[in-house]
C-alpha positions in Angstrom: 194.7 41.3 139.8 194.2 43.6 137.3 190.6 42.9 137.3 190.6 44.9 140.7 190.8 48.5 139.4 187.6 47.5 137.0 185.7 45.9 140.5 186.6 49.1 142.7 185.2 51.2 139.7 182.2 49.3 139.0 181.3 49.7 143.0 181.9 53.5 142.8 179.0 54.0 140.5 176.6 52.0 143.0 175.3 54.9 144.6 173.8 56.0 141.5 171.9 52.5 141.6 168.7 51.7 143.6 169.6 49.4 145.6 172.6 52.3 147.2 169.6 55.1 147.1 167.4 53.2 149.0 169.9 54.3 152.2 169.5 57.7 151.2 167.3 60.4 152.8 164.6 61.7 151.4 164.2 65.3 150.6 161.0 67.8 150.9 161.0 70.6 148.9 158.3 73.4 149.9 158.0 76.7 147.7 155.5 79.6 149.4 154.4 81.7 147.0 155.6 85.2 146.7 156.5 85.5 150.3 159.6 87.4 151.9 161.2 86.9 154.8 158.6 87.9 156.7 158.2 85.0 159.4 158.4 85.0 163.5 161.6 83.4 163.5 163.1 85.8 161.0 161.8 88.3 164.1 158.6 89.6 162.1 156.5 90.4 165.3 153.0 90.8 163.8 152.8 87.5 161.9 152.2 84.0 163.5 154.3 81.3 162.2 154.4 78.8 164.7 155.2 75.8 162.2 158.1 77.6 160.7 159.5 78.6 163.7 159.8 75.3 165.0 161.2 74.6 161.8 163.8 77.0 162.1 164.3 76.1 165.8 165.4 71.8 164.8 167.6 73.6 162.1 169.5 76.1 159.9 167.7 79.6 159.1 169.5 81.3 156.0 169.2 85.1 156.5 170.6 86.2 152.4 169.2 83.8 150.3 168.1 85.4 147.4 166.2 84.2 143.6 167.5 85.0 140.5 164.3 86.4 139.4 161.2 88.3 141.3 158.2 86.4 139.6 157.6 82.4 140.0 158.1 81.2 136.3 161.2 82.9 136.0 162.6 82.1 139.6 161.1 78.2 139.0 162.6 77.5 135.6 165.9 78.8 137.5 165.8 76.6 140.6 164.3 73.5 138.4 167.8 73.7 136.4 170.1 75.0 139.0 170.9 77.3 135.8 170.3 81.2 135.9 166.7 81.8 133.9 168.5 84.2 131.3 170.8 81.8 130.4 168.5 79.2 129.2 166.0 81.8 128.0 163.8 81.2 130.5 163.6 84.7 131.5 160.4 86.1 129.9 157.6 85.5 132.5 154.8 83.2 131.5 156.8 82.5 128.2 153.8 80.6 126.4 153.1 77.2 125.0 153.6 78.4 121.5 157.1 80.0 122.0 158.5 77.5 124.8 161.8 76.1 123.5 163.5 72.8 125.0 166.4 73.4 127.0 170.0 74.0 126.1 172.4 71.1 125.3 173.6 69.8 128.7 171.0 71.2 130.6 169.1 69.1 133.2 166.1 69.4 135.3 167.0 68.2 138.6 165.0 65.7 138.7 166.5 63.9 136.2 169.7 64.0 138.3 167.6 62.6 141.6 165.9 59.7 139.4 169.6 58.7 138.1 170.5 58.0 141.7 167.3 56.1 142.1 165.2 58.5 143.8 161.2 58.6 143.1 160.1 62.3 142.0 156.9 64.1 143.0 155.4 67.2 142.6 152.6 66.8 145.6 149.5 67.6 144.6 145.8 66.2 144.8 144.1 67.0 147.9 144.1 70.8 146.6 146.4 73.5 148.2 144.7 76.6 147.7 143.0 77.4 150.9 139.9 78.4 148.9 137.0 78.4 151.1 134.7 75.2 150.3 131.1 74.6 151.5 132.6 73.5 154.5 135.2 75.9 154.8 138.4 75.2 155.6 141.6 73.9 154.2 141.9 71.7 151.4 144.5 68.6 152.6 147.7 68.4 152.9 148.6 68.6 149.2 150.5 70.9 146.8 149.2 72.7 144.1 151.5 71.0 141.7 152.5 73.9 139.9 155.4 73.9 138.0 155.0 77.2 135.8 158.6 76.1 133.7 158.8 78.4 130.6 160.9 75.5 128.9 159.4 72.4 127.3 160.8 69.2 128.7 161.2 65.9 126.6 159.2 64.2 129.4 157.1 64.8 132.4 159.1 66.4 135.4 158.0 64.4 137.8 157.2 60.7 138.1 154.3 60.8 140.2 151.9 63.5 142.3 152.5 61.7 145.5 155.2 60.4 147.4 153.5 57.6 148.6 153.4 56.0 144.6 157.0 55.5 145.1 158.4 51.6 145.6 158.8 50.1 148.9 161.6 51.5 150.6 162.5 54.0 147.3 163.7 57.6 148.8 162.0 60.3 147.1 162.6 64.2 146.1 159.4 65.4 147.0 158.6 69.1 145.4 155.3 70.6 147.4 154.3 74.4 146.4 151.7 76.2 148.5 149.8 78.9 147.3 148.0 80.9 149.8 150.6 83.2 149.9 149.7 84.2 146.7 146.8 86.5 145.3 143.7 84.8 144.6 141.7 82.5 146.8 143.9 82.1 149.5 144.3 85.8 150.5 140.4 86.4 150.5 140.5 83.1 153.0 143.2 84.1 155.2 141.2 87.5 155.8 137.8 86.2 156.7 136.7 85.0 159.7 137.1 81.6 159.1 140.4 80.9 158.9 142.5 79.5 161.5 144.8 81.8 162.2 144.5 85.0 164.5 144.4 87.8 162.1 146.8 91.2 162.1 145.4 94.4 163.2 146.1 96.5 159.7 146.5 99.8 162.3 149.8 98.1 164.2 151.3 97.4 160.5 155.1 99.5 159.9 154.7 100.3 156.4 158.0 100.7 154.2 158.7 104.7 153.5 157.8 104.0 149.9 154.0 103.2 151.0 151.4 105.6 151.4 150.7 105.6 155.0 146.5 104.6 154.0 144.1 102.5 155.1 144.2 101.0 151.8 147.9 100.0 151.8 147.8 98.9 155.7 145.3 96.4 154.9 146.7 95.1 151.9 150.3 94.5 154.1 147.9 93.2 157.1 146.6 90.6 154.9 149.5 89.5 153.2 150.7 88.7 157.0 147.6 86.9 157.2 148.4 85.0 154.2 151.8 83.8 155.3 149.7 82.7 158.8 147.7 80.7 156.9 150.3 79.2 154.6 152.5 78.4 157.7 149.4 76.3 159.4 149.2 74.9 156.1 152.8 73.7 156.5 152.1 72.8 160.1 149.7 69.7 158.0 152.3 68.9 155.6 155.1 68.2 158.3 151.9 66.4 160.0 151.9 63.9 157.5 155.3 62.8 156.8 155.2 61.9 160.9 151.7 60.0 160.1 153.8 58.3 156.9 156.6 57.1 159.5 159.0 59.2 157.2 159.9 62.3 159.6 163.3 60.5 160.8 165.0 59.9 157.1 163.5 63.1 155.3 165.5 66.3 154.8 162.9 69.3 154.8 163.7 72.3 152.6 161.7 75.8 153.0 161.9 78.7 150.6 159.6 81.4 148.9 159.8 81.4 145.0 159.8 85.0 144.7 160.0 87.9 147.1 156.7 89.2 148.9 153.4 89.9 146.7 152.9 93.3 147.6 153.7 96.8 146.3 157.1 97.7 144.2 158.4 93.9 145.7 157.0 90.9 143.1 158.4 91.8 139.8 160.9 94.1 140.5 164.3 93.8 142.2 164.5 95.8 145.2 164.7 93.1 148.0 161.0 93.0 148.6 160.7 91.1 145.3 164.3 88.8 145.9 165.0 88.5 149.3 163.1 85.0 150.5 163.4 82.7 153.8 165.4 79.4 153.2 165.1 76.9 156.1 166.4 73.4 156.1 166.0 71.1 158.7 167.9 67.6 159.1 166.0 64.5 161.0 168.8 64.2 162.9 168.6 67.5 164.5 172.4 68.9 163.0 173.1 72.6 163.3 169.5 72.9 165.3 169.2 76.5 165.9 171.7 78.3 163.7 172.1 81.2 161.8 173.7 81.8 158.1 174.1 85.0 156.7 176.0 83.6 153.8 174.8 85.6 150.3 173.0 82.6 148.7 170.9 82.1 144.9 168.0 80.3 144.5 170.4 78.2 142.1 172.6 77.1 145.1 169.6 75.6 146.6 169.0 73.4 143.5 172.6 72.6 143.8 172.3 71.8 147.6 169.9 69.3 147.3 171.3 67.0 145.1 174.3 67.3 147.1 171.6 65.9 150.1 171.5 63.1 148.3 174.8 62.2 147.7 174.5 63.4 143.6 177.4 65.5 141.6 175.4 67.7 139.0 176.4 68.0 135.5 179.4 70.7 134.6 176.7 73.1 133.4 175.1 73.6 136.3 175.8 77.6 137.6 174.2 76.8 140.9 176.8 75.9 143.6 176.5 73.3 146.8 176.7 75.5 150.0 176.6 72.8 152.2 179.7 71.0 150.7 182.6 70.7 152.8 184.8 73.2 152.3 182.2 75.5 149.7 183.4 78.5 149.2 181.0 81.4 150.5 179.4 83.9 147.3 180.5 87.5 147.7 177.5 88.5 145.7 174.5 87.3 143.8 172.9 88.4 141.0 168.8 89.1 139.4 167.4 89.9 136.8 163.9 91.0 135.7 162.6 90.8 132.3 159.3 90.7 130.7 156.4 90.5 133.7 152.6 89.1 132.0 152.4 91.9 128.8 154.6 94.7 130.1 157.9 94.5 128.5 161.2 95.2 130.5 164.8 94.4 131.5 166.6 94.9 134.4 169.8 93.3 136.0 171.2 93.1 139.3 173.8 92.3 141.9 173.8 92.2 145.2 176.3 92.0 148.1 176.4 92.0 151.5 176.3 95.9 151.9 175.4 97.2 148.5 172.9 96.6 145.9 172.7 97.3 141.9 169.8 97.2 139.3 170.9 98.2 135.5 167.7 99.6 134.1 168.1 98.7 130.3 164.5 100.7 129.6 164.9 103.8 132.0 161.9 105.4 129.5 160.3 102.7 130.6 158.0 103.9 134.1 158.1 101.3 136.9 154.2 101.4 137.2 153.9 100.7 133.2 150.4 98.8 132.1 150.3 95.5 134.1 146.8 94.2 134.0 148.1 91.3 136.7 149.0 94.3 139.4 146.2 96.4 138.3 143.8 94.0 139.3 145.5 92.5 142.5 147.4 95.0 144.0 144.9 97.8 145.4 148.5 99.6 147.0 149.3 99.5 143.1 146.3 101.4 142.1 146.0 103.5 145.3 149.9 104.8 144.6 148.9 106.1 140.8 145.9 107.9 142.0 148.0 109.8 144.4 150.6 110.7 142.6 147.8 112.3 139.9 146.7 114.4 143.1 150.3 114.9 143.7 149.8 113.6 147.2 152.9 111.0 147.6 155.6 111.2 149.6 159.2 111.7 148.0 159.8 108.0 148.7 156.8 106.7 147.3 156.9 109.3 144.4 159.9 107.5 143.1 158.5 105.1 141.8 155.8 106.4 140.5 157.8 108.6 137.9 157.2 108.8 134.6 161.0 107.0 133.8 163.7 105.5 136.0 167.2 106.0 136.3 169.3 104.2 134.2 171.6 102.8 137.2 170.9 102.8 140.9 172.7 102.3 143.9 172.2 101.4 147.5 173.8 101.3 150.7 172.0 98.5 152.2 173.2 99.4 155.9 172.2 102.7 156.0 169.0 102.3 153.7 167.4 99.2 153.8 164.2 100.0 152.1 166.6 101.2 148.6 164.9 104.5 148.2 168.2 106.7 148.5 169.8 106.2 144.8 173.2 106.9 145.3 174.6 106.3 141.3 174.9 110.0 140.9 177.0 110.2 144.4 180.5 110.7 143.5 181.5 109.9 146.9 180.4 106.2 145.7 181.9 106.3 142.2 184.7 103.4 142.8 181.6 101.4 144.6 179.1 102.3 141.3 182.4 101.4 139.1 182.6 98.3 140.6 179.1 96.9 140.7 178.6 98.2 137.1 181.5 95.9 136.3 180.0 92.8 137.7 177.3 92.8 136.1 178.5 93.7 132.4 180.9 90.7 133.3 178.0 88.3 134.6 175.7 89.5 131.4 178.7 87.9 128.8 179.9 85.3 131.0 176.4 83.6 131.8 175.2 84.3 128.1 172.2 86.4 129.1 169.8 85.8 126.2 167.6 89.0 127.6 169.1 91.1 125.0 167.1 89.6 122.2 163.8 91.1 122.0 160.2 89.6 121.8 158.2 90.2 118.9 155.2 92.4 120.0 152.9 90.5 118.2 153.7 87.0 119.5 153.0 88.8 123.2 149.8 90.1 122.0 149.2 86.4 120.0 149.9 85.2 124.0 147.3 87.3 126.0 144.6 88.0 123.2 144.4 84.7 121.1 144.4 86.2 117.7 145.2 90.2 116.3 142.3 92.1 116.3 142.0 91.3 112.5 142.5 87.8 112.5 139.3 85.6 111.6 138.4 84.7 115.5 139.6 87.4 117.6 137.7 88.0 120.4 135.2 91.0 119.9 137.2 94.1 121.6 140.7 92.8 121.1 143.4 94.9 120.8 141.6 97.8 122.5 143.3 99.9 125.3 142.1 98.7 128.8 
C-alpha cells in the first residue's frame, strides 16, 4: 500500500508526457504587424475585415489588451517569455547580434514549456507572407514570415520546425504564424494598388485623430494602413483555410493579436494607445463564449501565460504574465509599458494604464518626440509632413505637441473624456491625488520588476550597430559617421 502514493504521483506528471498531449488541442498563434484595434468587429467602419469578424463572431473579442512595449522586438521578446522586456533586458529595440545576452536564470521561452508537455513547435513560414507583388501578382501562400526579432540569444532554436505539418502523427502543436502586411514595406505598396484583393478605402472619408494634420498626405497614409489591415485579414482568411483543408479546425485553439500598436504617426514607438492598444481574439473549436465581449485590462504577457494554460501547462514561478482564462483569475486593475531605445534614437519612457486613466514617465523630457529616427523618416510620410509644418508654424495645438522641441516630464490622461491623450492633465491640481497615485505605480513597478532600462547603452556600440565600424576604423563605410 504504500506504493500507492508513489503510483498516483507518477500518473500526475503524465500530462507532461506525449502520449497525455496527444489529447490536447492545438494552439494557433497569429501576430499582425503593427496593427491597432482597428478591425470591423471592433466597429472600425471603413476597413473590411471579413475573416476577423467571423473570428470574433465563433468567439471571445478582448477590448484592453494591451503590449508591454510599442515596437515588435521589444513587445516579442516580452510575449516569447511571458516576462516584461525590461526585466530581462530585452528592452532596447533591435538589440544586436553582438550585444544580445542569454536570458536570465529561470527564464523560459514558451516554447520550451509547450515541448515539455509534448507539443511540436513551429514558427510557420515558407510559402512567404509578405504580400509583395510577384510576376504574377498576388499573395504569397498561406505561410508566416517566421520572424522572431527576440533581442535575447537562446541556447537552442525556438522552434522545432517551420511547419506544423513536420510534427508526428497525432502530436498537437503550438503553431506561432506572424503576418506582415500590416507592416511598412512591401505589403503596404500592395494593399494600395490595384491589384489587391481587397476593396480599397476612400483616403477623403478617413476621421483623422486631432493630433493629424487634416492633409492629403496624412489621409492617405491612414487610408492605406486600413488597406493594409484588409489585406492582412484576407491573408488570415487563407490561413484559417488551411487548417480546415489539414482536417485540424475542430481540435485547434486560434489566437489573434497585433505585436505592437498601429504603424502610423505618434502610435508605433511611443506609448499613447495608438502604439499599445492591439485586438486579441481567441476562438475555441467548440464554439465556447461565441460572441462575447471582455473589457478586462490585459498585457501581452498574460497572453503568453494564457496559452500554455490552453494546453493544460503551469509556467515556471518567474513568469510575470498571468492566465486570464483560469478559473477564478483575478482581473488586472492596470497594465504597464515601457518604451526605450527605438532603431538609433535613444529614449525611455514608462507607463501605466487603467481603465480610465493613463501615465507615461518621460525619463528624457530634453529629449523631442520627433528626435532623428531614420526608420520613421523614411516610412512615415505623416512623420515628415508634421515637421515641415510645424517649421511653417502651420499645426494645430494638438498636433503641435508633439512636435515640440522637449516633452513634459510626466503626463496625464483622462481616457473618458480624451481618448486621443492630447489634454496633459499632470500640471491639473484638480488631478493631483490621481497624478500621485499613478506616479506611485510606476516607481513601484520599476523596483519590483527590476527594470534594467536605467543602465545606459554605450553610444558607440549603437553606432558599431547601424554603421559597421567608427568612421576611423580600418573598413568603415565611406561617409560614416556623417549627419544624414
Amino acid at each position: 500500500m504504500k506504493l500507492l502514493p508513489a503510483i498516483l504521483f507518477a500518473v500526475s506528471l503524465v500530462p507532461a508526457s506525449l502520449a497525455a498531449a496527444e489529447a490536447r488541442p492545438n494552439v494557433l498563434f497569429i501576430l499582425a504587424e503593427d496593427i491597432g484595434p482597428h478591425l470591423g468587429c471592433y466597429g472600425m467602419p471603413l476597413v473590411s475585415t471579413p475573416n476577423l469578424d467571423k473570428l470574433a463572431a465563433r468567439g471571445v473579442r478582448y477590448t484592453r489588451a494591451f503590449t508591454t512595449a510599442p515596437v515588435c522586438s521589444a513587445s516579442r521578446s516580452a510575449i516569447m517569455t511571458g516576462m516584461y522586456q525590461t526585466s530581462i533586458g530585452a528592452h532596447q529595440h533591435r538589440t544586436w547580434q553582438w550585444n544580445k545576452k542569454p536570458l536570465p536564470e529561470g527564464v523560459r521561452l514558451i516554447t520550451d514549456y509547450f515541448r515539455d508537455a509534448g507539443y511540436f513547435t513551429a514558427n510557420v513560414a515558407g510559402g512567404g507572407g509578405r504580400a509583395a507583388k510577384k510576376a504574377g501578382g498576388g499573395l504569397t501562400g498561406p505561410a508566416g514570415t517566421g520572424k522572431t526579432d527576440f533581442n535575447f540569444l537562446t541556447p537552442r532554436p525556438p522552434f522545432d520546425g517551420a511547419d506544423w505539418n513536420d510534427r508526428k502523427a497525432g502530436q498537437p502543436f503550438f503553431a506561432q504564424l506572424s503576418i506582415a502586411e500590416s507592416h511598412k514595406g512591401p505589403g503596404w505598396v500592395f494593399a494600395r494598388s490595384k491589384d489587391a484583393p481587397i476593396p480599397h478605402v476612400d483616403a477623403a472619408k478617413v476621421k483623422l485623430p486631432p493630433y493629424y494634420p487634416d492633409h492629403p498626405v496624412a489621409r492617405e497614409e491612414y487610408a492605406n494602413y486600413l488597406d493594409a489591415i484588409a489585406l492582412m485579414d484576407s491573408y488570415v482568411g487563407q490561413i484559417l483555410a488551411r487548417l480546415e483543408k489539414d482536417g485540424l479546425a475542430q481540435n485547434t485553439i486560434v489566437v489573434f493579436i497585433g505585436d505592437n500598436g498601429q504603424c502610423l504617426f505618434r502610435s508605433k514607438q511611443f506609448l499613447y494607445d495608438g502604439g499599445i492598444h492591439i485586438p486579441l481574439l481567441i476562438a475555441w473549436p467548440d464554439g465556447r463564449r461565441a460572441g462575447a465581449v471582455d473589457e478586462q485590462m490585459l498585457s501581452s504577457i498574460d497572453i503568453s501565460a494564457a496559452m500554455l494554460g490552453l494546453a493544460g501547462v503551469k509556467p515556471g514561478p518567474a513568469m510575470q504574465g498571468r492566465d486570464f482564462l483560469a478559473p477564478g483569475a483575478t482581473p488586472r486593475a492596470h497594465v504597464f509599458a515601457a518604451r526605450d531605445r527605438m532603431d538609433e534614437s535613444t529614449d525611455r519612457m514608462r507607463a501605466v494604464r487603467t481603465p480610465q486613466w493613463k501615465y507615461i514617465r518621460n525619463y528624457f523630457p530634453a529629449m523631442p518626440y520627433m528626435q532623428h529616427n531614420a526608420y520613421k523618416e523614411a516610412q512615415y510620410p505623416t512623420w515628415n509632413l508634421v515637421k515641415q509644418l510645424a517649421k511653417e508654424g502651420k499645426l494645430t495645438p494638438e498636433a503641435a505637441l508633439f512636435a515640440a522641441d522637449t516633452k513634459p516630464v510626466e503626463e496625464l490622461f483622462d481616457l473618458t473624456s480624451d481618448p486621443h491623450e492630447v489634454k496633459n492633465l499632470a500640471s491639473d491640481s484638480r488631478h493631483a491625488a490621481k497624478l500621485r497615485e499613478l506616479r506611485t505605480l510606476v516607481d513601484q513597478w520599476v523596483v519590483e520588476s527590476g527594470d534594467k532600462g536605467g543602465a545606459m547603452e554605450d553610444p558607440l556600440d549603437i553606432f558599431r550597430g547601424y554603421n559597421g565600424r567608427l568612421p576611423d576604423e580600418p573598413g568603415a563605410p565611406k561617409g560614416a559617421g556623417k549627419k544624414k
